[in-house]
C-alpha positions in Angstrom: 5.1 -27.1 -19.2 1.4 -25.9 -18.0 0.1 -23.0 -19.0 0.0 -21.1 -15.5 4.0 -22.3 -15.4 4.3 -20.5 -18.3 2.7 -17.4 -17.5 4.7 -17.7 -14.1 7.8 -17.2 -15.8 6.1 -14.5 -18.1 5.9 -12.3 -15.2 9.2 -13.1 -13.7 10.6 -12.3 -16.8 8.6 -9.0 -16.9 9.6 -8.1 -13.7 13.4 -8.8 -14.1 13.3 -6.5 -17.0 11.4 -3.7 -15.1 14.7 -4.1 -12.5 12.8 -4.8 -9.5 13.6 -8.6 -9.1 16.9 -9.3 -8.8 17.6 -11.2 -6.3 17.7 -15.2 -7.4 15.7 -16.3 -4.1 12.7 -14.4 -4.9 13.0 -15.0 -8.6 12.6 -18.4 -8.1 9.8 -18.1 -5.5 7.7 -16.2 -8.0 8.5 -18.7 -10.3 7.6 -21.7 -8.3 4.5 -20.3 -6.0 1.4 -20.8 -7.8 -0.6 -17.3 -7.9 -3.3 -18.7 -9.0 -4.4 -20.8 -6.0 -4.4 -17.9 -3.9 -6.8 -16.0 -6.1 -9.8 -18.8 -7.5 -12.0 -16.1 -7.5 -11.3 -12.1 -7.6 -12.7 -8.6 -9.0 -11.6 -6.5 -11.6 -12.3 -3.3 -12.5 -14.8 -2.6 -14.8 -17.1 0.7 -15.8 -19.3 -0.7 -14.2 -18.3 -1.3 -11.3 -15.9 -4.6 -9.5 -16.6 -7.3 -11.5 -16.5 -11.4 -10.2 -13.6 -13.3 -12.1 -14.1 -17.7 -11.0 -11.5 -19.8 -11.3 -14.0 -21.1 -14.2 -13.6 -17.9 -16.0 -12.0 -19.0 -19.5 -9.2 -16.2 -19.0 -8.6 -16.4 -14.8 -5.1 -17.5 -15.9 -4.1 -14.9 -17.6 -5.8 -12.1 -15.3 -4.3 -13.8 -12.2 -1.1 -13.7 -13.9 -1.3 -10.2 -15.2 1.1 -7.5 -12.9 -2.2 -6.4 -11.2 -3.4 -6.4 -8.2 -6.1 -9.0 -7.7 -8.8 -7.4 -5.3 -10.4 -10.2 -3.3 -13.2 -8.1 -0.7 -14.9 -5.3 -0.7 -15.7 -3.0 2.2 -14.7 -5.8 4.7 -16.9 -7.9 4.5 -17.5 -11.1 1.7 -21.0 -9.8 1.0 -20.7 -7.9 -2.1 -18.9 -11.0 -3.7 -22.6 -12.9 -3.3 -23.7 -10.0 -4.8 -21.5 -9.5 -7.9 -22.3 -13.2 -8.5 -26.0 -12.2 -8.9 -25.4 -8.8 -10.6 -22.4 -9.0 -12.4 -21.0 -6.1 -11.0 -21.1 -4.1 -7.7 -19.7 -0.9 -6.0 -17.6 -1.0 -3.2 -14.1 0.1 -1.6 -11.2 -2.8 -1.6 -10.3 -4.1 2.0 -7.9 -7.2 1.2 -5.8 -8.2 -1.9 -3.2 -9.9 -3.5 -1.0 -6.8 -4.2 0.5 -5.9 -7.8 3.7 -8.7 -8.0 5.9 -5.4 -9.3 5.3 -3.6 -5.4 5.6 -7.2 -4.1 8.9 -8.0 -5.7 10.4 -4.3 -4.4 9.2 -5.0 -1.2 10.8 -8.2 -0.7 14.1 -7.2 -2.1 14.2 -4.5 0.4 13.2 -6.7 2.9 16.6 -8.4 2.7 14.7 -11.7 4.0 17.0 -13.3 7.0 16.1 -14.5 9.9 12.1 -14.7 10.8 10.0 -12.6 9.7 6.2 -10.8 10.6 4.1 -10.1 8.3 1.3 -7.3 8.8 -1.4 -8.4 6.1 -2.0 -11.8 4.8 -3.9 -11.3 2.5 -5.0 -14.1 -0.1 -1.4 -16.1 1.7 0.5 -15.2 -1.5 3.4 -13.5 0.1 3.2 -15.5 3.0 3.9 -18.6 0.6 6.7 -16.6 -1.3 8.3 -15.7 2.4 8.2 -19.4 3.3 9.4 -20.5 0.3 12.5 -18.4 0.6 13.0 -19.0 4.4 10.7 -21.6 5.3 7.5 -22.0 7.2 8.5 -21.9 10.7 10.4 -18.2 10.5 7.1 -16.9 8.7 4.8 -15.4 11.3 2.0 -13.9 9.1 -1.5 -12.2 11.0 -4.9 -10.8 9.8 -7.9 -9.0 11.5 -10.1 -10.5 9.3 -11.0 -13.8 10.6 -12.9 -15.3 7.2 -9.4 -13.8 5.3 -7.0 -15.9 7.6 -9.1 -19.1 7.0 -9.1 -19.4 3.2 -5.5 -18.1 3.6 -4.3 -21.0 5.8 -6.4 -23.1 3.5 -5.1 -22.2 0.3 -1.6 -22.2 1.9 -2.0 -25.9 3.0 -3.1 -26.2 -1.0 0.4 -25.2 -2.2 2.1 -27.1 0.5 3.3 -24.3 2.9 2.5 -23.7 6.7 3.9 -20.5 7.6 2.4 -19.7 11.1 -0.7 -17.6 10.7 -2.9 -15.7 13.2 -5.6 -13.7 13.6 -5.0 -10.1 15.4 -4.5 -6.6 14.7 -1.5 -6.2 12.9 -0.6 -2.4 14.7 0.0 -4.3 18.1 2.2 -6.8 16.1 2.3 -10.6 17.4 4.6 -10.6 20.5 4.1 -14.3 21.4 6.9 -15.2 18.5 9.5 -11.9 18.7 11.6 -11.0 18.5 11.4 -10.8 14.4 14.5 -10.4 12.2 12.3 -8.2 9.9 8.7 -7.1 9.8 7.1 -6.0 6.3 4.1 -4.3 6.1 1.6 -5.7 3.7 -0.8 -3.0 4.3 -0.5 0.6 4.9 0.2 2.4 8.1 -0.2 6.5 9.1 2.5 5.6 11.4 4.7 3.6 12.7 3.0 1.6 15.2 5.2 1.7 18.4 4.2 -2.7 19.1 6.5 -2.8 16.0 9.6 -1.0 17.2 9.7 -3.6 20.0 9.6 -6.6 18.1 12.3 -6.0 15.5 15.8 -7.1 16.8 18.5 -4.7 17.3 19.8 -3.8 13.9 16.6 -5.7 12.4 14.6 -3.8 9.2 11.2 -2.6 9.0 9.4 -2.1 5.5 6.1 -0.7 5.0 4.4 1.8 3.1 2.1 4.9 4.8 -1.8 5.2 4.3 -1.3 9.4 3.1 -3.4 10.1 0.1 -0.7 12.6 -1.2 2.9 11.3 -1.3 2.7 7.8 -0.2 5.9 6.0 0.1 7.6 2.8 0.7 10.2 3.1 3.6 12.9 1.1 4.7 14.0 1.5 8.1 16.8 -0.2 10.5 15.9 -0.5 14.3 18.4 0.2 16.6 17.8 1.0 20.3 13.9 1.7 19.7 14.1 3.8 16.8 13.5 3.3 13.2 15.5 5.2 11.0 16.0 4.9 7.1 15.4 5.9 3.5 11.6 6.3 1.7 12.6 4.1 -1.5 12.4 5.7 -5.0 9.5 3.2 -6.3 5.9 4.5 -5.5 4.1 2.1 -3.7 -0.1 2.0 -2.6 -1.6 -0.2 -0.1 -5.0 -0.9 1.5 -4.5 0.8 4.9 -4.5 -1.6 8.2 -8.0 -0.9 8.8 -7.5 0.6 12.3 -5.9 3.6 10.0 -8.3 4.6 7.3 -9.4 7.6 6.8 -12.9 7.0 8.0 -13.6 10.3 7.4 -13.2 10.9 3.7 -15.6 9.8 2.0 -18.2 11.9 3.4 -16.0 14.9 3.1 -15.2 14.1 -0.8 -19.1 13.8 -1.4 -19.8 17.1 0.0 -17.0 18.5 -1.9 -18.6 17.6 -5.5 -21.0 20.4 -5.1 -20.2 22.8 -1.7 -20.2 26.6 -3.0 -16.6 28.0 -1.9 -14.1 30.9 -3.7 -13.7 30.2 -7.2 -10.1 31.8 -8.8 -7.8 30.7 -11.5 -4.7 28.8 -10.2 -1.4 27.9 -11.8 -1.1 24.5 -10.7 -2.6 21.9 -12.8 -4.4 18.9 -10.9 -2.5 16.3 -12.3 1.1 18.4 -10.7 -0.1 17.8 -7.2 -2.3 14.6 -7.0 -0.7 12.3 -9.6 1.4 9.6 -8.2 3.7 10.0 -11.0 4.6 13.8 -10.7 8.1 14.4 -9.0 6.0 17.2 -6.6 3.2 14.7 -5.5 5.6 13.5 -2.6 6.3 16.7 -1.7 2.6 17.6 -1.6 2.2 15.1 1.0 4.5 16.6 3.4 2.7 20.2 2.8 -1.0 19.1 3.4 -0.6 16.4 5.9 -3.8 14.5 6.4 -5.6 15.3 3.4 -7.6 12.8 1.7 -8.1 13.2 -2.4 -11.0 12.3 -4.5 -10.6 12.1 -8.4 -13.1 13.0 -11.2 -12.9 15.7 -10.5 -9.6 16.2 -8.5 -10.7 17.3 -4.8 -8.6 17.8 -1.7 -10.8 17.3 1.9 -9.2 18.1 5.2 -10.6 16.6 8.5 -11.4 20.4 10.1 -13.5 20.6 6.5 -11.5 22.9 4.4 -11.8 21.4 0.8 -10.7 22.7 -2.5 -12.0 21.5 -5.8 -10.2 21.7 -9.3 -11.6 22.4 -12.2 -9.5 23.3 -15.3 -7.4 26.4 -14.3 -9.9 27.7 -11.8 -10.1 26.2 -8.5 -12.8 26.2 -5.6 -12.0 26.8 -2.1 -13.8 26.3 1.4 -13.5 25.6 4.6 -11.4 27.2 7.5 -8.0 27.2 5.1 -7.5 27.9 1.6 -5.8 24.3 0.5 -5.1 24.4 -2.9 -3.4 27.5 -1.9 -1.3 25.7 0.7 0.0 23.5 -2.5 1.1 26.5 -4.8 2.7 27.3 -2.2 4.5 24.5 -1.5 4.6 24.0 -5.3 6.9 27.3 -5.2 8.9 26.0 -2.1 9.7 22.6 -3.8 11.3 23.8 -6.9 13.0 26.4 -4.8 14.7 23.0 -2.7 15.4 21.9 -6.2 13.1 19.4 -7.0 13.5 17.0 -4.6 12.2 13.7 -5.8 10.8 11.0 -3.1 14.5 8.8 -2.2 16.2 12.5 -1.4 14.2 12.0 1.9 14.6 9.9 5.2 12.3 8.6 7.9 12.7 8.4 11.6 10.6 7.0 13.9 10.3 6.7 17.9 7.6 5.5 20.1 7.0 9.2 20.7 7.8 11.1 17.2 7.9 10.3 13.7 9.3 12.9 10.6 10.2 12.3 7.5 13.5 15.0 6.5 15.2 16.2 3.4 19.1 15.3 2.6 21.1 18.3 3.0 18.9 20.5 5.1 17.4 20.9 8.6 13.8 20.8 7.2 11.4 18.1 9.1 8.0 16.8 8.4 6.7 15.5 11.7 3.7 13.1 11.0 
C-alpha cells in the first residue's frame, strides 16, 4: 500500500474514533478519494504569516493528510500565492479551502446523502468528489463564484475520475436549472438562510449549513416543509469561510481602530476566553446576545457595525461607542446560567423567506437573526 493510502486510512481511523464518521458510505469515501490531488499546493500557518506547501514539499503528504484545513486563496484572489512563492510567506485573509475532514465528516453524516444534492462551495472539489463517490456524479450539483476556483476544481475532479456537475454562480441564489435538490449542504457560511434555497429543497428535503456570526457559530440541520426550514443547531462547533456576498466587510476596519480608541476603562468579571472562545458552553449563547458583532483576537475585541467596541484586557475592560458591549455579555453571561447553561444542541432554528430565529427548548425565548 502507498503511503497517501496509508495515511488515508490514518485519518479515517482518527476520525471513527473521534465518533464523527460512522456511517460506512462516507468511511469508505474518505478512504478511497485521494485528498491529496485536490490540494498540490496549499498554505499553512506559520508566525510569519501563510506559508506555500508544493506538492514537491518533502512532507505535502503528511500536511494534506493531517485533520486540518488546507487553505488554498487568500483574499480572493490567486495573487498572494505568486507572492508567497517569492517571499516565503505573506499576509492575507482565507477566501476558499478544503475544510478540516473532522467538520467534513459531521457534515456529511447529517446530510443523510439521498437523492441529488447542491453543494454551495466547491472548493478545491474534495467534497464534491466524496458526494459523488457516495451518490454518483450526476446527482452532484456543486457551484462556485470564483471562476479560477471552479476550473482547477473540475480539473482536479476529472484527475480522480469524477464529473459531478459543476458551475459557476453565486451560491445564495442556489442553481435552479437542476432543482429541485434532495438536500443542499452549505460548504461555506451563510448570515442567513438564503430564501433561493428554501425553494429548491423538496418537500421534506434537509438543509445543512453553518452561519457566518463571529460569536456562537453553529452547524444546523434543517427539514423543509412547505417553505420553511425548521431543525436542530448540532452539538459539534463548526467554522466556515463565509459565502462572500456575506462577510462582514466591515470588520476589519472596525477591529483596527479598536486596538488603540480611548473608551471607559472598569474591571469586569467575565474573562475573555468565557465569551469569545469557541470552546466555552456560553460562547453560543453570546452570539444570540450581541448579534452582529465581529471579534478580533490578541487582544480579545468586540466591534459592532453602529461602532460601539469593547476591548479586554485582563480584568479591566474598555468600552466605546453608542452601547456599552462587553456590558451587554455580563449581562447575558448572568441570564445564561440563570436558563441553566444551555449548551448549543438545546436550541432550534427556523427559517422562512421572511423571518429566521434561532429558540431555546423549553421556553418561549427567540433570537430573530
Amino acid at each position: 500500500m502507498d503511503l497517501a493510502a496509508n495515511l488515508r486510512d490514518e485519518l479515517v481511523d482518527s476520525l471513527a474514533t473521534a465518533g464523527v464518521l460512522g456511517d460506512g458510505r462516507w468511511a469508505s469515501a474518505f478512504r478511497e478519494v485521494p485528498r491529496h490531488l485536490f490540494v498540490p499546493e496549499f498554505f499553512v500557518a506559520t508566525p510569519a504569516g501563510w506559508a506555500p506547501v508544493t506538492s514537491d514539499h518533502p512532507d505535502h503528504l503528511a500536511l494534506a493528510y493531517r485533520n486540518q484545513v488546507c487553505v488554498t486563496q487568500l483574499n480572493g484572489s490567486d495573487a498572494a500565492w505568486g507572492r508567497a512563492l517569492a517571499e516565503g510567506a505573506v499576509e492575507g485573509v482565507p477566501t476558499s479551502s478544503s475544510s478540516m475532514p473532522t467538520i467534513m465528516a459531521i457534515m456529511l453524516e447529517a446530510l443523510d446523502a439521498d437523492g441529488t444534492v447542491l453543494e454551495i462551495g466547491t472548493g478545491t472539489g474534495y467534497n464534491a468528489a466524496l458526494l459523488a463517490h457516495v451518490l454518483g456524479d450526476e446527482a452532484v450539483t456543486s457551484i462556485d463564484v470564483d471562476q479560477g476556483v471552479h476550473a482547477r476544481a473540475v480539473a482536479r475532479l476529472a484527475e480522480a475520475g469524477r464529473r459531478p456537475f459543476c458551475v459557476v454562480g453565486d451560491g445564495e441564489q442556489g442553481y435552479p436549472p437542476r432543482a429541485p435538490y434532495s438536500r443542499i449542504l452549505g460548504t461555506c457560511a451563510v448570515s442567513r438562510i438564503p430564501p433561493a434555497w428554501l425553494g429548491q429543497v423538496v418537500d421534506g428535503g434537509l438543509i445543512v449549513t453553518t452561519f457566518t456570526r463571529a460569536l456562537g457559530a453553529g452547524l444546523v440541520r434543517l427539514e423543509v416543509r412547505d417553505g420553511v426550514a425548521a431543525g436542530r443547531v448540532l452539538p459539534e462547533d463548526g467554522r466556515f469561510m463565509p459565502l462572500r456576498a456575506h462577510r462582514q466587510v466591515w470588520a476589519d476596519d472596525a477591529l483596527h481602530r479598536a486596538l488603540h480608541a480611548e473608551g471607559t476603562g472598569r474591571a469586569t468579571p467575565l474573562g475573555a476566553r468565557t465569551a469569545v472562545d469557541p470552546a466555552s458552553g456560553f460562547e453560543f449563547f453570546a452570539g444570540l446576545a450581541l448579534p452582529e458583532v465581529a471579534v478580533g483576537l490578541d487582544p480579545v475585541r468586540l466591534v459592532h457595525p453602529d461602532g460601539s467596541w469593547a476591548r479586554h484586557r485582563g480584568a479591566v475592560v474598555d468600552e466605546g461607542g453608542p452601547r456599552e458591549l462587553w456590558r451587554e455579555a455580563e449581562a447575558a453571561h448572568r441570564e445564561w446560567r440563570a436558563l441553566g447553561r444551555p449548551r448549543r444542541h438545546r436550541f432550534t432554528f427556523t427559517a422562512t423567506a421572511d423571518e429566521q430565529h434561532f429558540a431555546l427548548d423549553g421556553t418561549d425565548l427567540t433570537w430573530p437573526l
